[in-house]
C-alpha atoms as a printed R data frame, in Angstrom:
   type eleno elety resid chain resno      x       y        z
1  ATOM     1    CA   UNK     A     1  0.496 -72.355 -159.585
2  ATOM     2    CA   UNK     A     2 -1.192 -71.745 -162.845
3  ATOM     3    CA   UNK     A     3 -1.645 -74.491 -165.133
4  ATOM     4    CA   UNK     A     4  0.740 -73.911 -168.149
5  ATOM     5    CA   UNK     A     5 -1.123 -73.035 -171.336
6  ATOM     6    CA   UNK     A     6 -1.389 -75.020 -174.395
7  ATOM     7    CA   UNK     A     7  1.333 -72.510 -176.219
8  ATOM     8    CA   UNK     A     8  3.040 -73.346 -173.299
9  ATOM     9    CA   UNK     A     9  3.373 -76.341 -173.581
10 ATOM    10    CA   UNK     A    10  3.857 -76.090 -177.412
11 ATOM    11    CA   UNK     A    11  6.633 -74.002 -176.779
12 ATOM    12    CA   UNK     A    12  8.219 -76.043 -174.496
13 ATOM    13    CA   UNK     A    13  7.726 -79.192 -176.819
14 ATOM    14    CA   UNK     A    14  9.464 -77.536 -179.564
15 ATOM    15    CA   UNK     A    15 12.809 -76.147 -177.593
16 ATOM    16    CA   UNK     A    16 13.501 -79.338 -176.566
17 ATOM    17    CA   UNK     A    17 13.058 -81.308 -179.413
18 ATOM    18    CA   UNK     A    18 15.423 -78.879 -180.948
19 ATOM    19    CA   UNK     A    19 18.103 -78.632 -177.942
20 ATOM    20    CA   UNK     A    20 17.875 -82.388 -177.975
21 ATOM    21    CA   UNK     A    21 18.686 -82.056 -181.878
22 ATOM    22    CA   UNK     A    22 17.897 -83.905 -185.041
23 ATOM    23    CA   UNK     A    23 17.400 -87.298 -185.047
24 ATOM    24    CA   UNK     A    24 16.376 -87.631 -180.941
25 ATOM    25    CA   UNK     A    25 13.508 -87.884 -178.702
26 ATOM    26    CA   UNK     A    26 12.409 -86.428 -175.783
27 ATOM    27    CA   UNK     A    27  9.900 -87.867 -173.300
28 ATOM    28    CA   UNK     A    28  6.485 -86.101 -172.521
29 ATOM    29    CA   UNK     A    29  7.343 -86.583 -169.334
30 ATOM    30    CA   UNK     A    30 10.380 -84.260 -169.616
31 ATOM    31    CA   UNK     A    31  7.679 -81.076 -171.276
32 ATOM    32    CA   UNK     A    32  5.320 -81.942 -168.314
33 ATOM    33    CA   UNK     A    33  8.575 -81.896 -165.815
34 ATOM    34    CA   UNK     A    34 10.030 -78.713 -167.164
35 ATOM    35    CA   UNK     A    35  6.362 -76.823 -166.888
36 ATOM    36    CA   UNK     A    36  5.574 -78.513 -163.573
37 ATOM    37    CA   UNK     A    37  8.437 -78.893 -161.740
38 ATOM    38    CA   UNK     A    38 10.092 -82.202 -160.210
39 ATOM    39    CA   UNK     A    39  7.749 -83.028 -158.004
40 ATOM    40    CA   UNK     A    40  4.848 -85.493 -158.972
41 ATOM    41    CA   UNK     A    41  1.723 -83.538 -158.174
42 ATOM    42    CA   UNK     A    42  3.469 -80.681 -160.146
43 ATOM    43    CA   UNK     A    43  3.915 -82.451 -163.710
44 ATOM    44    CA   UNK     A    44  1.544 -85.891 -163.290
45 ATOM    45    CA   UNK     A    45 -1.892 -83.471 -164.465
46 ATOM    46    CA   UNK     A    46  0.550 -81.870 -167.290
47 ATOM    47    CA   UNK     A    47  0.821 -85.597 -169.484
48 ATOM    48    CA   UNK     A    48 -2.826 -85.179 -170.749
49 ATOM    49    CA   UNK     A    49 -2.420 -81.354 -172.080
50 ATOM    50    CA   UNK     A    50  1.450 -82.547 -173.093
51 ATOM    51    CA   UNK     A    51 -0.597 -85.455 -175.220
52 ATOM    52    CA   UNK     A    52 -3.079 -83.605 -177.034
53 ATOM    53    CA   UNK     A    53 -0.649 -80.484 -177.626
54 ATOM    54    CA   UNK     A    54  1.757 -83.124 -178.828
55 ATOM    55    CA   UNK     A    55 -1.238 -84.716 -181.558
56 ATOM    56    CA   UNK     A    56 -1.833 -80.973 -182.572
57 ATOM    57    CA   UNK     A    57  2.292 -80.431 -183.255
58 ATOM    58    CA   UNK     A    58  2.195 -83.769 -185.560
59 ATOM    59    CA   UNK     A    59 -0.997 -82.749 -187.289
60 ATOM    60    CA   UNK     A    60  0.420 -79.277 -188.275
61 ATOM    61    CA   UNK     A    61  3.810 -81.319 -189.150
62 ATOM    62    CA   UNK     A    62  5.706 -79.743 -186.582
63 ATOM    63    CA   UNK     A    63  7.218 -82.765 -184.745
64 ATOM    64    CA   UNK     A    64  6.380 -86.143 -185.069
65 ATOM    65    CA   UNK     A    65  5.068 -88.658 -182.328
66 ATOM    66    CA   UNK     A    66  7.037 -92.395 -182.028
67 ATOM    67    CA   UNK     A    67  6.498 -95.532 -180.628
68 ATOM    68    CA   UNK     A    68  9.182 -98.215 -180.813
69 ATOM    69    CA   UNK     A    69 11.225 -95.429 -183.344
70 ATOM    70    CA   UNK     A    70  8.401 -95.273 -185.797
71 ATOM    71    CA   UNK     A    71  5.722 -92.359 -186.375
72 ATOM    72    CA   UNK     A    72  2.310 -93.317 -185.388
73 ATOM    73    CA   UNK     A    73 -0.998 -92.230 -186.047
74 ATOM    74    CA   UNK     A    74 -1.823 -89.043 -184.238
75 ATOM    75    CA   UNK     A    75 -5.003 -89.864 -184.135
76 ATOM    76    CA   UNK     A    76 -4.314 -93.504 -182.950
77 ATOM    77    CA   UNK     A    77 -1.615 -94.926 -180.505
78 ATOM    78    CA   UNK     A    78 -1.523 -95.804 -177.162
79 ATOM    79    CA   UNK     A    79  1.263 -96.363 -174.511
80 ATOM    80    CA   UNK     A    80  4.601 -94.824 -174.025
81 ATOM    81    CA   UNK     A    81  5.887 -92.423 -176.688
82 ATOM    82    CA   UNK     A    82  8.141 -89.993 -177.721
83 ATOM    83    CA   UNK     A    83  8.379 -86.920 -179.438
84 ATOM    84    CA   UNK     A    84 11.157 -86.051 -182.504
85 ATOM    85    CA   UNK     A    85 11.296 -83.022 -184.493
86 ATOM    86    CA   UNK     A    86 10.527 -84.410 -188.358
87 ATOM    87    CA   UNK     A    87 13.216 -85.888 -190.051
């Protein structure tokens, strides 16, 4: 299997930030599972390319990147996050 590209994955960001709808998240985890399938070894290498694609998207104003519900700096956060279109 091909490793999705990054407007892959930037596609995939953005349709389900907008099926989840305004004012919800989605997980990275759920862009790397959709592109890599259910299985571990499938979307575990995807969180890296889902993380930088994701910094890109909130630098261009796209969606916006949230830890503990507020918007962090793109260029600066760590741990778990989650991904919102811009409210």
């Amino acid at each position: 299997m091909s490793r999705p590209s990054p407007e892959d994955i930037s596609r995939t960001i953005l349709a389900l930030a907008a099926e989840r709808g305004a004012g919800k998240t989605i997980c990275p985890s759920e862009v790397a599972r959709a592109l890599g399938g259910a299985h571990p070894d499938g979307w575990s290498p995807l969180m890296g390319p889902v993380r930088r694609v994701a910094v890109q998207l909130m630098k261009e104003g796209q969606i916006v990147i949230r830890r503990k519900g507020r918007p962090v700096d793109p260029e600066d956060f760590r741990g778990v996050y989650r991904i919102s279109l811009p409210d």
